[in-house]
Residue frames as qw, qx, qy, qz and C-alpha x, y, z in Angstrom:
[[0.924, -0.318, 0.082, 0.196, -22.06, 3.62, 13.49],
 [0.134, 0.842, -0.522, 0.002, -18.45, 5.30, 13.45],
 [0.937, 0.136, -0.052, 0.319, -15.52, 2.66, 11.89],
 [0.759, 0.264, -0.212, 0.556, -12.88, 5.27, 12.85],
 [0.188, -0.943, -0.199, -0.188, -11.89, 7.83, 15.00],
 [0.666, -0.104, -0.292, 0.679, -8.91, 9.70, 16.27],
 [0.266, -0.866, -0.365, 0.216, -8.82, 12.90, 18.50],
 [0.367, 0.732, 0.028, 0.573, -7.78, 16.44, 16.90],
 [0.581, -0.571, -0.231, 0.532, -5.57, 17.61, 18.95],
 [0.026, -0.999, -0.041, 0.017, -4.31, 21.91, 18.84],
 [0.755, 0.522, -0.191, 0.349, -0.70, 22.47, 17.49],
 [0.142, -0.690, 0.339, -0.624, -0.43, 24.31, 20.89],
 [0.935, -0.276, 0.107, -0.194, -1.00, 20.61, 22.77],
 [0.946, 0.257, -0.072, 0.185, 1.33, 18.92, 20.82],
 [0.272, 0.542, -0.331, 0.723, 4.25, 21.50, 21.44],
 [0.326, -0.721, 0.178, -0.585, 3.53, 21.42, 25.13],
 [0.508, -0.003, -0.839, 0.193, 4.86, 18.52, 27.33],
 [0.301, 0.002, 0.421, -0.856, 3.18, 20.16, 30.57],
 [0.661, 0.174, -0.079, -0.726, 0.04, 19.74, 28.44],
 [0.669, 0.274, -0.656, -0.214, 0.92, 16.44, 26.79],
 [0.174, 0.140, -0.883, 0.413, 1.72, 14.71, 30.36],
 [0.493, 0.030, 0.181, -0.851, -1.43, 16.22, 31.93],
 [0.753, 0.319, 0.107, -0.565, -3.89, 14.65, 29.76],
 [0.804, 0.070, 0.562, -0.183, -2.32, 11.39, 29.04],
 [0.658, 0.702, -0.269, -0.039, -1.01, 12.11, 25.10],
 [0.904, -0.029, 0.155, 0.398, 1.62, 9.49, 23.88],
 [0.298, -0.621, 0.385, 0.614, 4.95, 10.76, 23.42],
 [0.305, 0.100, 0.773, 0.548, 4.86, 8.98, 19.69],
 [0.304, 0.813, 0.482, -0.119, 1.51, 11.30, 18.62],
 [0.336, 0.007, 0.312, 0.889, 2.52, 13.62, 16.12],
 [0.296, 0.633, 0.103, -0.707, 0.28, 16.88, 14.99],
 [0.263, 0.243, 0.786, 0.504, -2.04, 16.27, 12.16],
 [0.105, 0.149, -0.353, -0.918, -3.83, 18.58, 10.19],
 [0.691, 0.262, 0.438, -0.512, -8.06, 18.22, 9.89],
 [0.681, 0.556, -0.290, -0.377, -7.11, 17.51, 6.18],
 [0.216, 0.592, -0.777, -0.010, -4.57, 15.24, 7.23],
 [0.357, 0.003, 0.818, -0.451, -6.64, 12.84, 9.56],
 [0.832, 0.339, 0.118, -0.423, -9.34, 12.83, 7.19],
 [0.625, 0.497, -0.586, -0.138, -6.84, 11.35, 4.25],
 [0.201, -0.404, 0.804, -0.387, -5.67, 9.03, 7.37],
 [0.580, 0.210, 0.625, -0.478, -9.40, 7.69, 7.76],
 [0.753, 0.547, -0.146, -0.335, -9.99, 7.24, 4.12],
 [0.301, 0.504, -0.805, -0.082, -6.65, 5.46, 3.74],
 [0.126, -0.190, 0.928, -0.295, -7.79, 2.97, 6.60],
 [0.655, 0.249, 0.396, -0.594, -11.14, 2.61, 5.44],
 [0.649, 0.635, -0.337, -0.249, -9.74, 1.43, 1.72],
 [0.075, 0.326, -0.916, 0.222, -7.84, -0.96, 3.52],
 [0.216, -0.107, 0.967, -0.086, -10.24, -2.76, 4.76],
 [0.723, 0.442, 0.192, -0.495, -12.55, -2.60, 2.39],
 [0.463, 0.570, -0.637, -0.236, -10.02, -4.12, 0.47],
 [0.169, -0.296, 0.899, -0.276, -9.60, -6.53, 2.83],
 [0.650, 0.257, 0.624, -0.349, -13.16, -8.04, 2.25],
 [0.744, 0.468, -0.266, -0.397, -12.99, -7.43, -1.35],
 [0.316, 0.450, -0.835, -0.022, -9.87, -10.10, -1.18],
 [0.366, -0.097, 0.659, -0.650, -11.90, -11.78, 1.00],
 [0.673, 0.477, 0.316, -0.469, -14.77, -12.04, -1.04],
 [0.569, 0.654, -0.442, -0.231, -12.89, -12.82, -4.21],
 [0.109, -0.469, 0.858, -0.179, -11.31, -15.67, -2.41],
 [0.485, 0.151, 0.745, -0.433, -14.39, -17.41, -1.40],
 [0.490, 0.599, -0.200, -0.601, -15.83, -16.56, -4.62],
 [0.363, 0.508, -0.769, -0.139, -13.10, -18.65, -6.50],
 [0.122, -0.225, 0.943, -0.212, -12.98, -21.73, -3.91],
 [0.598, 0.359, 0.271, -0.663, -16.93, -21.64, -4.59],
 [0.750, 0.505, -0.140, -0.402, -16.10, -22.09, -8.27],
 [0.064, -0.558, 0.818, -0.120, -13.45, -24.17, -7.83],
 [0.295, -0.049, 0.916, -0.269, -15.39, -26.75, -6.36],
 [0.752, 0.347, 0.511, -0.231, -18.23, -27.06, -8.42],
 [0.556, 0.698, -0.367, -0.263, -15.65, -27.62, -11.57],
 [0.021, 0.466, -0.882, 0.059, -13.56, -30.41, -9.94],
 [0.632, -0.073, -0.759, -0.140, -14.91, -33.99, -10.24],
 [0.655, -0.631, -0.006, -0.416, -16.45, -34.99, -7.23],
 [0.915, -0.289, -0.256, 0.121, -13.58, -37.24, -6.49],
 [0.606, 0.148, -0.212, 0.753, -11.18, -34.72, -6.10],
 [0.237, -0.762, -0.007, -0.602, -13.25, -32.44, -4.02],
 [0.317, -0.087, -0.689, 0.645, -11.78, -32.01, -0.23]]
């Protein structure tokens, strides 16, 4: 199951507007590097894996939370 994906584009695409109109390529794409897309995907994958950890550490807490408060001050 793929969580990311973005299309390598040829440094010879990116430098072509002919080419770049053609086929639809935003003006705002920039040329990345295979090394550079990977670090891209790893960055966005560590995001939201962070995101659930904070997630999960949230729930975690409200969890314990509630079975330490008297029962009359549970909501």
């Amino acid at each position: 199951m793929p969580i990311d994906f973005e299309l390598y584009l040829l440094e010879s695409w990116h430098g072509s507007p002919a080419r770049r109109k053609e086929v639809r390529i935003p003006t705002a794409t920039t040329f990345k590097t295979k090394p550079e897309l990977t670090l891209d995907f790893i960055a966005r994958a560590n995001a939201i894996a962070l995101a659930g950890l904070h997630e999960s550490v949230y729930l975690a807490l409200c969890k314990r939370r509630r079975r330490t408060l008297p029962k009359s001050s549970r909501t």
